[in-house]
N, C-alpha and C positions, 0 to 999 in steps of 0.2 A: 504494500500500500504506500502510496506517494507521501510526503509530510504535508502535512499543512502549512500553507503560506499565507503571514500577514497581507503581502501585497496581492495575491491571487487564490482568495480562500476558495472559491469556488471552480479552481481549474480551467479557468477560462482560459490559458495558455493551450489546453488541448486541443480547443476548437481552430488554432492557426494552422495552415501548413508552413513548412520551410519558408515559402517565399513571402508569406505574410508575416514570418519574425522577422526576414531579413533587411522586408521594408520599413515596419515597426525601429528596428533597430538603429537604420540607416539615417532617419529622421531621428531620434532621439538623441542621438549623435551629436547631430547637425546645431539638433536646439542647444545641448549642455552646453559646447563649443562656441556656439557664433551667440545666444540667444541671452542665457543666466545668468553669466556672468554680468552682465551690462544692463538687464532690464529694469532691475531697481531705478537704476539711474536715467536710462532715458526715459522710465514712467515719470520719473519726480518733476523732471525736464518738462517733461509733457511734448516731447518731440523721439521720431523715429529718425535717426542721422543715419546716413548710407544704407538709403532703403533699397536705392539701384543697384547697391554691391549684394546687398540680402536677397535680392529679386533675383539678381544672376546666379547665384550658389543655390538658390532654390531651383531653381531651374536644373542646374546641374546636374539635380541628386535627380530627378523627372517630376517633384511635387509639383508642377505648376502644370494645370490641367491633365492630371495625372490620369484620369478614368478615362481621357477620351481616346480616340485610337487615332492614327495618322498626324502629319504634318510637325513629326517631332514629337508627340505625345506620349508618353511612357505605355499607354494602352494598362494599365492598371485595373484592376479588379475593384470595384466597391468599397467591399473588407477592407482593402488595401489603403486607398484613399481614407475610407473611415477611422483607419488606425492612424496614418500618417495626422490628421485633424485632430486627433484625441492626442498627438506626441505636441505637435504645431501648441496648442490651447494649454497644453501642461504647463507650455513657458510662457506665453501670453493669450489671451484672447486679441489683442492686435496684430499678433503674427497671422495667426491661423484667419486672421480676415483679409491680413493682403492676401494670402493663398486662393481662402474662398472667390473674393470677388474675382479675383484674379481668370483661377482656372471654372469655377462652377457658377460666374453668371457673364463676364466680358468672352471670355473664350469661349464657353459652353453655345451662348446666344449664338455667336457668329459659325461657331463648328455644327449648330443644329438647325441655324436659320438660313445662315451665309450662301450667299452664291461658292461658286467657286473661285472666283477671282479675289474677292474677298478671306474668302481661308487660307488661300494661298499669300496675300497680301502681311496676312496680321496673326496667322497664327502658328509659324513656327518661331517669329522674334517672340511670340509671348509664352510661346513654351519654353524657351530657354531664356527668359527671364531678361532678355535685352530691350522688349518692349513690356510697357505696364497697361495695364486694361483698368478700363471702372466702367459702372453700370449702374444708368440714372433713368431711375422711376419715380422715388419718392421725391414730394413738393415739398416746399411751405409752407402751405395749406392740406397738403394732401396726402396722407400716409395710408391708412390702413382702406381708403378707398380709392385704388390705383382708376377706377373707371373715369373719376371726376377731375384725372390731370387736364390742368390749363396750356403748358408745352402746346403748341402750332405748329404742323410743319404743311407750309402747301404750296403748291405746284406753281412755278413761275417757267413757263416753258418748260423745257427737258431735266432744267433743275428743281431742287427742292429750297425754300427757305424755314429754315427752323429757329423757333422764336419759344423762350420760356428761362423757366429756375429749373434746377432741381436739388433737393436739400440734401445733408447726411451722407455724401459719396465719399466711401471709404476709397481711399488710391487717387482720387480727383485731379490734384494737384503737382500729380506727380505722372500722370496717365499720358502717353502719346495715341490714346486711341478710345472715344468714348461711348459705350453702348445705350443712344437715350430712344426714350418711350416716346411718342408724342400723338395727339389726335390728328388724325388729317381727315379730307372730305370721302375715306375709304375704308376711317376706322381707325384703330391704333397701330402704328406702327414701329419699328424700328430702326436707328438708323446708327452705323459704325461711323462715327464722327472724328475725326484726326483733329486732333486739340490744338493744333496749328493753324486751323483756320479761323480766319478775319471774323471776327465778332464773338468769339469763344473765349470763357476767362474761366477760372476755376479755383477763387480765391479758398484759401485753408482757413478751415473754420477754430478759433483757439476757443481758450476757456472752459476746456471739457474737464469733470470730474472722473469719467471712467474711458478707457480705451486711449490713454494718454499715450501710451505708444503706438500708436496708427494716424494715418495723413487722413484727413476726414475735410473734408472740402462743399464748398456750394457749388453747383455748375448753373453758369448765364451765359444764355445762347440768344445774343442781339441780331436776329438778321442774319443766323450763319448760312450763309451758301452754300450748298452740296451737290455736287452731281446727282445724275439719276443712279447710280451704280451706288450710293452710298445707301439707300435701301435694302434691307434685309429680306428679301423676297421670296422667303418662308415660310412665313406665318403673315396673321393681319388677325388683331381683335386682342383681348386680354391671355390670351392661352400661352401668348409669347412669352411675354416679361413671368405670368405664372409658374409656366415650365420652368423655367432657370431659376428661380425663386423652390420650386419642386428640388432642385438638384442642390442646390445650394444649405436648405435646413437639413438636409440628410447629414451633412457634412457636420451641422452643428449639432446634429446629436451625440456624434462620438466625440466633437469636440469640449462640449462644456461638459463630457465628464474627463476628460483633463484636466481642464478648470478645478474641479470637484478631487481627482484623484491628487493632484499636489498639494490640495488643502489637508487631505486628510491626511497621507503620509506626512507633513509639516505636523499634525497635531497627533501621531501618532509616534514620531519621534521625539519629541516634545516630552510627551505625556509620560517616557520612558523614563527620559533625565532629569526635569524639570519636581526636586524636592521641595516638600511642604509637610510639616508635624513629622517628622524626622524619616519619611520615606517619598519614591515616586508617587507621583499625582495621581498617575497607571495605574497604583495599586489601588483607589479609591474606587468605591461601588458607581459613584454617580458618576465618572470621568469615563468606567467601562463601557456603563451604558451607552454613552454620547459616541464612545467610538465602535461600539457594536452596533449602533441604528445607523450611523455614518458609512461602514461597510456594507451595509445589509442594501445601502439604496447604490450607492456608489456601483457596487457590481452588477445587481440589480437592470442598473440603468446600461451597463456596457454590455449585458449581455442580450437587452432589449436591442442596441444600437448593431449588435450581431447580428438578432435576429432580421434585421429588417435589412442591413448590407446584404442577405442571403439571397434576402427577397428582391433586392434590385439588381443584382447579380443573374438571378433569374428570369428577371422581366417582368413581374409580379406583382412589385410594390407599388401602393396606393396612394395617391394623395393624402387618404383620410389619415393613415397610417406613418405619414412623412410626420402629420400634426399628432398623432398620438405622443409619436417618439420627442420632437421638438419643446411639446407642451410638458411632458413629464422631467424630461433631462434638465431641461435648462431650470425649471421651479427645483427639482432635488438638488441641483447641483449649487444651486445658492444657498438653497436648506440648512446642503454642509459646510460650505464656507461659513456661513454665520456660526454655527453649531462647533466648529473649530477656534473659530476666533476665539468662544469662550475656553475655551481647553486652554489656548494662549495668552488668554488673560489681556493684562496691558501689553503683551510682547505682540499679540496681535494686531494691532493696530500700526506696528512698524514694519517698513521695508525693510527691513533686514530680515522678516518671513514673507511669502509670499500668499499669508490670506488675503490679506484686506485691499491687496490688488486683482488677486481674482472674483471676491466679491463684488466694486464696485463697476468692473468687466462685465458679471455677470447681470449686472441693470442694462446694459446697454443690450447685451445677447437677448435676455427674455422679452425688450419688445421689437430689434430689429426682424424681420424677415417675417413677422408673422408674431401680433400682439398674444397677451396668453389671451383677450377675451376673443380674438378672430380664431385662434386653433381651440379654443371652447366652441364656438358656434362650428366651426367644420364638425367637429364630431358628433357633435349637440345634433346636426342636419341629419347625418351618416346614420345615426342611432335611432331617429324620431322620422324621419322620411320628411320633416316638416321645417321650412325654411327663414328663421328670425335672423338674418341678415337685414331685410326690409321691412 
């Protein structure tokens, strides 16, 4: 019989093949190396410095649109990509978002929507991490009802003119290539916009409490002119920008339990060393419990984030099922960061552990890509056949 392991009570290491540790591995690597050492300090900063040198090593290792297949794409497995998220998130939640927007909504859009000229254009610099992507849907006004964006794009002869905001884009300002939403008189649609062009700005948004290491930008699009080729001529209507929002929370289910899993190994080490009334804290009935309900969700939730890689690996998986996973991981996984903090007491609260930056990470994760009351009402729908969105 195998021993029991603090860090993998319930043997989840069995469900990997070879090549799912060696991806696991390779990213976790990656992060100890290029990521931990330094993120304290660029959270405190509230800036990501040499994000184009981190894009490019990301790239290197294949994490940058890692599931997709061609044009330099690592052609990765789900599982795969879902572990690499969960290693990404261990060391920040603003890593694993340059990744995301990166490879599962700028590259994903154009690799599922894209012409061909276009894939070929923009998506092997941004697999190997020499070009940056970002991807604008959300407004000023307008978040969790993407139907009622203001964005304008319309036909002026053979070109397009596109005119609008868009809030919260993570990569913005650092992006040579931008995937925006907008209405025209044929619906919604999409358009791969080179941030080079005339009337494109993409100021960086500061003053953030959480996600301090990640480039988080507005995009204002005055009048930019596009060819007709910069259309996405894929899709037309909401199923676009949804789909890659679809591919994208999968990503964050395995990643905020990274989030979740460095909180609690921090307060499980901790809880080891850290004396009070003349033994460890560890050995206290109430400090077991916190870190026994802390394991119990923590794996819980990875092995949920398994189950449902299986299923998209398969061809299988659901929408509804994207927001079960999204809806659960990301509310547990703050659960435990809070629930750890207390283990650390006033040490909690210091960068020099890494709670209470994965905590206030965790505010920003549980309402981007999908608030918890909109993946409440997906399921709410799924369950009851009956539809309180309207």
């Amino acid at each position: 019989m195998s021993p029991f392991l603090p860090t993998d009570p319930l043997g989840l290491d069995e469900l990997l093949t070879d090549e799912d540790r060696a991806v696991r591995d390779t990213v976790r690597g990656w992060a100890a190396d290029r990521v931990l050492p330094h993120i304290a300090e660029w959270y405190e900063s509230g800036e990501l410095p040499g994000i184009r040198d981190l894009a490019r090593e990301l790239g290197s290792i294949g994490a940058l649109g890692m599931s997709l297949t061609g044009y330099g794409c690592a052609g990765a497995s789900a599982v795969q990509y879902g572990l690499a998220c969960l290693e990404l998130e261990a060391a920040d939640s603003g890593i694993r978002s340059l990744v995301s927007v990166q490879g599962s909504l700028a590259m994903y859009a154009i690799w599922k929507y894209g012409s061909e000229e276009q894939k070929q254009r923009w998506l092997p610099g941004m697999a190997a991490g020499e070009l940056i992507g970002c991807f604008g849907l959300t407004e000023p006004d307008v978040g969790s009802d993407p139907a009622a964006m203001r964005t304008y794009a319309k036909r002026d002869g053979t070109d397009w003119v596109l005119t609008g905001r868009k809030m919260w884009i993570t990569n913005g300002s650092v992006a040579a290539v931008a995937v925006v939403w907008a209405q025209t008189d044929e619906g919604i649609r999409g358009f791969a916009v080179p941030t080079d062009s005339a009337g494109f700005s993409a100021p960086e948004i500061k003053h953030k409490w959480s996600l301090r290491a990640s480039v988080t930008s507005e995009l204002v699009m005055d009048d930019v002119r596009l060819p007709a080729d910069a259309v996405l001529p894929g899709v037309t209507g909401l199923k676009g920008p949804l789909g890659c929002l679809s591919h994208a929370r999968y990503g964050i289910i395995w990643g905020s339990m990274g989030a979740a899993r460095a909180s609690f190994e921090s307060a499980l080490d901790y809880a080891r060393t850290r004396e009070q009334f003349g033994k460890p804290i560890g050995g206290f009935q109430l400090t077991q419990a916190k870190l026994a309900d802390m394991a119990l969700e923590l794996h819980k939730g990875i092995l949920l984030a398994h189950h449902l890689g299986r299923r998209m690996d398969a061809g299988t998986l659901r929408p509804e099922q994207i927001s079960f996973g999204k809806l659960n991981n990301v509310r547990e996984a703050i659960e435990i960061c809070r629930t750890a903090r207390t283990v650390l007491g006033a040490n909690g609260i210091s960068l020099e552990y890494p709670v209470m930056r994965h905590a206030t990470n965790l505010e920003s994760v549980l309402t981007y890509e999908g608030t918890v009351e909109m993946h409440q009402l997906v399921l709410g729908k799924a369950l009851t056949g009956l539809d309180a969105f309207r």
